[in-house]
C-alpha positions as a Python dict, from the first residue, in 0.01 Angstrom:
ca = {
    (1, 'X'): (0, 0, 0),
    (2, 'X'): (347, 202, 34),
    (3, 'X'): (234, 413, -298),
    (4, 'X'): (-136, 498, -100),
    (5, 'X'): (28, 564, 192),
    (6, 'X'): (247, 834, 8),
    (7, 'X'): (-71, 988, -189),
    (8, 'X'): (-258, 971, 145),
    (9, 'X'): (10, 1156, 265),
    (10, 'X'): (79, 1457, -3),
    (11, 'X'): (-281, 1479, -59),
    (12, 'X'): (-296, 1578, 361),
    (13, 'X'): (-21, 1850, 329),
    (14, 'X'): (-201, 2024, 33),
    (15, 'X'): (-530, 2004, 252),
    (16, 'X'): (-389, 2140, 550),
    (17, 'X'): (-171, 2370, 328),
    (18, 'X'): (-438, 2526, 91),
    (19, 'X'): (-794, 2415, 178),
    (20, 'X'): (-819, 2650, 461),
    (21, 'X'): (-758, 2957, 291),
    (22, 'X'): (-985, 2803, 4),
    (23, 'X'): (-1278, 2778, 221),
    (24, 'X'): (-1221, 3113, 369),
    (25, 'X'): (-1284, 3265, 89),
    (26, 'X'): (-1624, 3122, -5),
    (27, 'X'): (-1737, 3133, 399),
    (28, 'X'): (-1513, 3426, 521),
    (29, 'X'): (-1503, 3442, 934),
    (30, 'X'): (-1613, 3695, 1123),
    (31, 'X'): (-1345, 3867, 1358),
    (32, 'X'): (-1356, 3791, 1691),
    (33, 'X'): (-1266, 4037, 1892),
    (34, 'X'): (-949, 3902, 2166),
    (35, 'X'): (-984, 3966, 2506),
    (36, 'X'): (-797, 4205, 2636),
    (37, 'X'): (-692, 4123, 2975),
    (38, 'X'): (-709, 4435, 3240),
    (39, 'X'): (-450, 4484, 3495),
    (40, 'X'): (-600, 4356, 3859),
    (41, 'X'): (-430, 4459, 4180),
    (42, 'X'): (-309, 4204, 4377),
    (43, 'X'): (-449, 4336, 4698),
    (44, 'X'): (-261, 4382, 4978),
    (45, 'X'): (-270, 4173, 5362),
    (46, 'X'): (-404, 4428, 5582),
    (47, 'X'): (-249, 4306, 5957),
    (48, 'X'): (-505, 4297, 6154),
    (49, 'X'): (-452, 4439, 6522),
    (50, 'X'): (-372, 4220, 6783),
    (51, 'X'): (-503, 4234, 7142),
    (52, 'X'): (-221, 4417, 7317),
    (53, 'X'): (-154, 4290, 7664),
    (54, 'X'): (-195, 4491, 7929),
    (55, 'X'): (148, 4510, 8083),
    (56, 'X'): (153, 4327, 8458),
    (57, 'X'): (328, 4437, 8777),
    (58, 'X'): (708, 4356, 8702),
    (59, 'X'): (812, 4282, 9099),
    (60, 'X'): (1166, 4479, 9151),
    (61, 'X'): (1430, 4269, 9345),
    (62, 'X'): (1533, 4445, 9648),
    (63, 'X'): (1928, 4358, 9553),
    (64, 'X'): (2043, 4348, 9195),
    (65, 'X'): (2315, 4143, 9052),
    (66, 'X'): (2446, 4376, 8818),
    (67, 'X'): (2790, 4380, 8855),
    (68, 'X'): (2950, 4737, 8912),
    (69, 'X'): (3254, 4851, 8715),
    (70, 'X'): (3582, 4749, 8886),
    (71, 'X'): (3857, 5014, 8793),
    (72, 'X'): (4192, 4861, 8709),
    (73, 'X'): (4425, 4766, 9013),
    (74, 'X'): (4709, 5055, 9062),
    (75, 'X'): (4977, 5078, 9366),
    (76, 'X'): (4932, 5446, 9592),
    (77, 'X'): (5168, 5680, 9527),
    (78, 'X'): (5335, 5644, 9880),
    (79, 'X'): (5446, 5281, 9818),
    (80, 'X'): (5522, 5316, 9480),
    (81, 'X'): (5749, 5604, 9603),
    (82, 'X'): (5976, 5338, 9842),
    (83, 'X'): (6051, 5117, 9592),
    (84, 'X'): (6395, 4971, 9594),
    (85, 'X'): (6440, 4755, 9288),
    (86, 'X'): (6584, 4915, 8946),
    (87, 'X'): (6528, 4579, 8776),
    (88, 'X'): (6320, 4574, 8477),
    (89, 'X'): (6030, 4348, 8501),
    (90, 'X'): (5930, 4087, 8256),
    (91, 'X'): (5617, 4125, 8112),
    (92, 'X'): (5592, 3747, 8037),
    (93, 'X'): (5598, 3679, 8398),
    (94, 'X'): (5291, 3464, 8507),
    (95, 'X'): (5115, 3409, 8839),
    (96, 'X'): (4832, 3162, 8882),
    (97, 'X'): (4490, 3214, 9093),
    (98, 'X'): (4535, 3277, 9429),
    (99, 'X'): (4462, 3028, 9745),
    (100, 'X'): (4372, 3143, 10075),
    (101, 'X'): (4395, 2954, 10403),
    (102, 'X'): (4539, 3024, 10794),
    (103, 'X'): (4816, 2740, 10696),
    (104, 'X'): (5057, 2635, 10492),
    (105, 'X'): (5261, 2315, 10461),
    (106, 'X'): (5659, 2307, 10419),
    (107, 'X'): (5613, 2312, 10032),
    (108, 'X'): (5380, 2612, 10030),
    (109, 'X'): (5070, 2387, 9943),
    (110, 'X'): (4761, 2518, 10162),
    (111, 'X'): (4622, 2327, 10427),
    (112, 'X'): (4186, 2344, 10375),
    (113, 'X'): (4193, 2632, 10131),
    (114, 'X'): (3883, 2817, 10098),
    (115, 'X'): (3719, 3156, 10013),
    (116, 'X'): (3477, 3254, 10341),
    (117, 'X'): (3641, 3226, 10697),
    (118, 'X'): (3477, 3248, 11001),
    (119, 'X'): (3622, 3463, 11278),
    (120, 'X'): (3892, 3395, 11552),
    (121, 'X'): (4153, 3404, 11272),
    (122, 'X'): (4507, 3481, 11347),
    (123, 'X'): (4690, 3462, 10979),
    (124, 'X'): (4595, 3412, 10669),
    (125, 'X'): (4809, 3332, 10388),
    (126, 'X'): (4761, 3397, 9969),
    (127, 'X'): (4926, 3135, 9805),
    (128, 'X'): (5001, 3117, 9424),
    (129, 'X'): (5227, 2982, 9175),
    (130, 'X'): (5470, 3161, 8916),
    (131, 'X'): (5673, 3087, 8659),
    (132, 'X'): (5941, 3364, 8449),
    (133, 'X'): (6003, 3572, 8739),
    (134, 'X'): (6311, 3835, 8698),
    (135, 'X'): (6513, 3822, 9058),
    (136, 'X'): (6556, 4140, 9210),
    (137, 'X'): (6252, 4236, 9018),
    (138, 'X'): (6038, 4473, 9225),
    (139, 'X'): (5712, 4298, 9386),
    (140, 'X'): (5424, 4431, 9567),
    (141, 'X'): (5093, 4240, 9725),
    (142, 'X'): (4813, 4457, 9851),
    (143, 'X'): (4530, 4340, 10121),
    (144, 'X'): (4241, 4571, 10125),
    (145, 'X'): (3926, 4540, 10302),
    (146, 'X'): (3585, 4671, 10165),
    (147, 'X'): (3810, 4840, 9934),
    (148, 'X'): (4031, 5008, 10207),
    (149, 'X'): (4439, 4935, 10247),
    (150, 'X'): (4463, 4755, 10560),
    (151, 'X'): (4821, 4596, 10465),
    (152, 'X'): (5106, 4558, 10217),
    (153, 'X'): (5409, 4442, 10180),
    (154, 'X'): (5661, 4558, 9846),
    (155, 'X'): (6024, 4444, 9841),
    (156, 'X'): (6266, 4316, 9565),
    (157, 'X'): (6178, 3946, 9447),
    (158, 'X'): (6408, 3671, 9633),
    (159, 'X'): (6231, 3324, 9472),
    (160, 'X'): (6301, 3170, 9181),
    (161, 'X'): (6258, 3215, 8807),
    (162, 'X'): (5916, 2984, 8936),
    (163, 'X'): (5822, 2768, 9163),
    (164, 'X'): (5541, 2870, 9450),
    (165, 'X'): (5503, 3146, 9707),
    (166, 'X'): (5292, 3326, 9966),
    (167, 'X'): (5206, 3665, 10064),
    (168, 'X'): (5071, 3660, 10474),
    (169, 'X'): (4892, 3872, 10680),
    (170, 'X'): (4932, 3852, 11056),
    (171, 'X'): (4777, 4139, 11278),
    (172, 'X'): (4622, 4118, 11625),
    (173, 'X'): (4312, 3866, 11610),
    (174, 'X'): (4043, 4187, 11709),
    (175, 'X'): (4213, 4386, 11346),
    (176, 'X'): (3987, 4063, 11139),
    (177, 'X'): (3674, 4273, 11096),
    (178, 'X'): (3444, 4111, 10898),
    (179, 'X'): (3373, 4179, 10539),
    (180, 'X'): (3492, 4122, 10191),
    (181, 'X'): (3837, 4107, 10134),
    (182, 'X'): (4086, 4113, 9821),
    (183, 'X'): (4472, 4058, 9770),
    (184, 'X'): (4634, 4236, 9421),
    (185, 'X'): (4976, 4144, 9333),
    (186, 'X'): (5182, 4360, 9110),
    (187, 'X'): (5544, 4286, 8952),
    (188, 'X'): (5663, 4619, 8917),
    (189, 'X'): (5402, 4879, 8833),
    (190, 'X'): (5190, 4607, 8616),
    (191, 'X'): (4900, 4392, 8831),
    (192, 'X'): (4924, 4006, 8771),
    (193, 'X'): (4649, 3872, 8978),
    (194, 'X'): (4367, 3970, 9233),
    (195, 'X'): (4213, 3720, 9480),
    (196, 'X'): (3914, 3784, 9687),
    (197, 'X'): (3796, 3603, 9988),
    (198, 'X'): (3515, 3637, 10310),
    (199, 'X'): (3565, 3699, 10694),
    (200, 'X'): (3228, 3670, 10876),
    (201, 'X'): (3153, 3692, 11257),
    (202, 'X'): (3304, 3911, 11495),
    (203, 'X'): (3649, 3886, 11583),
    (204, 'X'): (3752, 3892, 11988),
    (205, 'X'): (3769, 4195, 12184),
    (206, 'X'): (4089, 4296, 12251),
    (207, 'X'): (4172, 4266, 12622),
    (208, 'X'): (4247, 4543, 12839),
    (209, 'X'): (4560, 4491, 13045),
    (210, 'X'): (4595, 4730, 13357),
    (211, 'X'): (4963, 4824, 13455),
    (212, 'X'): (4959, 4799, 13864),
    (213, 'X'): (4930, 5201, 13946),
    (214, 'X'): (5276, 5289, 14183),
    (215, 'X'): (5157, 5423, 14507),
    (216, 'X'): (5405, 5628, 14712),
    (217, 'X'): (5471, 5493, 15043),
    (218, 'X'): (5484, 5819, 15316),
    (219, 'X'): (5794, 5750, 15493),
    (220, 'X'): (5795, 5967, 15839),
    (221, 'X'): (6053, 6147, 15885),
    (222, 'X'): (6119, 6258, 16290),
    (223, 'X'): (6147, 6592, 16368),
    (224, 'X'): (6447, 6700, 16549),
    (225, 'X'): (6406, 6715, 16946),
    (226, 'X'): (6401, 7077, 17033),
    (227, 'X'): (6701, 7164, 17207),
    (228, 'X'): (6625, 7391, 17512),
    (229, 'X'): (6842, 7715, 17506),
    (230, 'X'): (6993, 7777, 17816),
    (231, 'X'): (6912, 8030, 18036),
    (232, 'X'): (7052, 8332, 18043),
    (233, 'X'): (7292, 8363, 18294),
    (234, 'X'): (7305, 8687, 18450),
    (235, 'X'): (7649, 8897, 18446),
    (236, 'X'): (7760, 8956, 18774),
    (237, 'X'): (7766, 9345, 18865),
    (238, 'X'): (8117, 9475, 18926),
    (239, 'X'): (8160, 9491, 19265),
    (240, 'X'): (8390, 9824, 19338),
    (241, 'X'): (8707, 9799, 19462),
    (242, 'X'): (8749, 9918, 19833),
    (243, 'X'): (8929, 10288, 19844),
    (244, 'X'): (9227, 10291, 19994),
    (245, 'X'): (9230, 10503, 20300),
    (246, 'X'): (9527, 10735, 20423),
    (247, 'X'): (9802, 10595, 20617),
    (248, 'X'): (9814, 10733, 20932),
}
């Protein structure tokens, strides 16, 4: 069975080998032509138009929140000019964000901070903290209303290297118009930090104290009694002397 399986197997190569071309010759086939594939274009997606939406009425708010530039803080000229410290500031020196409120407590801790006040006030006070501060060091703290100067006060530094301070503000109750209102401090020429805070209602009219007006008292002064001249008195005529007649 092995030796078949072996003939079975040679005589299959020489048939697949060599009977094909055999039979070709006696039946040769007829060429066939191939089909020659043609190029097709992949067509292209056409977007089709969409229905464009007929833009609505886009209601404009009456106030817009679009913040406006802020230009950096700076100190006038005129202060700047009476400064008094030579010291050289420390860049590195820190301040933190300001507090506001009308009181303070012995350890410079405010006493119902806020940011809006409502008018009487009489003082307010900016409190912050601060740490590598240069003694002597020039400082400076601005108040400005609506963008206006109202008060300052610059002076060389007389805290500590840090620790907690205030800058106040203490005009006549009817000066607290309302608005908005901001404190900058500077530590030399060089802003640290800017607070902002609200004063609504009217503040008290001032009173009008009248001075008593000085009237002059008329004091009467007597005339002088008229003193009646006297009469003129009549010079007696010269009576003449009698002649003297001849002695006899």
């Amino acid at each position: 069975m092995i030796f078949v399986a072996l003939l079975i197997g040679i005589g299959t190569f020489f048939v697949g080998r060599f009977t094909e071309p055999l039979a070709y010759r006696y039946f040769p086939p007829s060429i066939t032509p191939s089909y020659t594939p043609t190029i097709t274009l992949t067509p292209t997606i056409t977007l089709t138009p969409s229905i464009t939406l007929t833009p609505s009425i886009t209601n404009t708010p009456a106030v817009t929140d679009t913040p406006t530039s802020t230009p950096t803080p700076f100190i006038p000229p005129a202060i700047e000019a009476s400064f008094a410290s030579v010291v050289t500031p420390n860049p590195d020196a820190i301040f933190s964000p300001l507090q506001f409120a009308q009181a303070i407590d012995n350890n410079y801790q405010p006493l119902n901070p806020s940011t809006v006040f409502n008018n009487p006030i009489r003082r307010m006070y900016a409190i912050f903290s601060y740490d590598k501060m240069t003694p002597g060091v020039q400082w400076t703290a601005l108040w400005l209303r609506d963008g206006e100067l109202v008060h300052y006060e610059s002076k060389p530094w007389d805290g500590e290297l840090g620790g907690y301070g205030y800058t106040d503000w203490q005009p006549s109750p009817e000066k607290w118009l309302p608005g908005n209102y901001q404190v900058v401090i500077f530590v030399g020429n060089e802003w640290k930090v800017v607070g902002t805070f609200i004063v609504e209602g009217q503040p008290p009219t001032a009173s009008v104290t009248r001075f008593p007006t000085y009237t002059r008292t008329v004091t009467i002064t007597r005339t002088p009694t008229r003193t009646k001249i006297p009469a003129l008195t009549k010079t007696p005529s010269i009576t003449r002397q009698p002649t003297l007649g001849r002695t006899p």
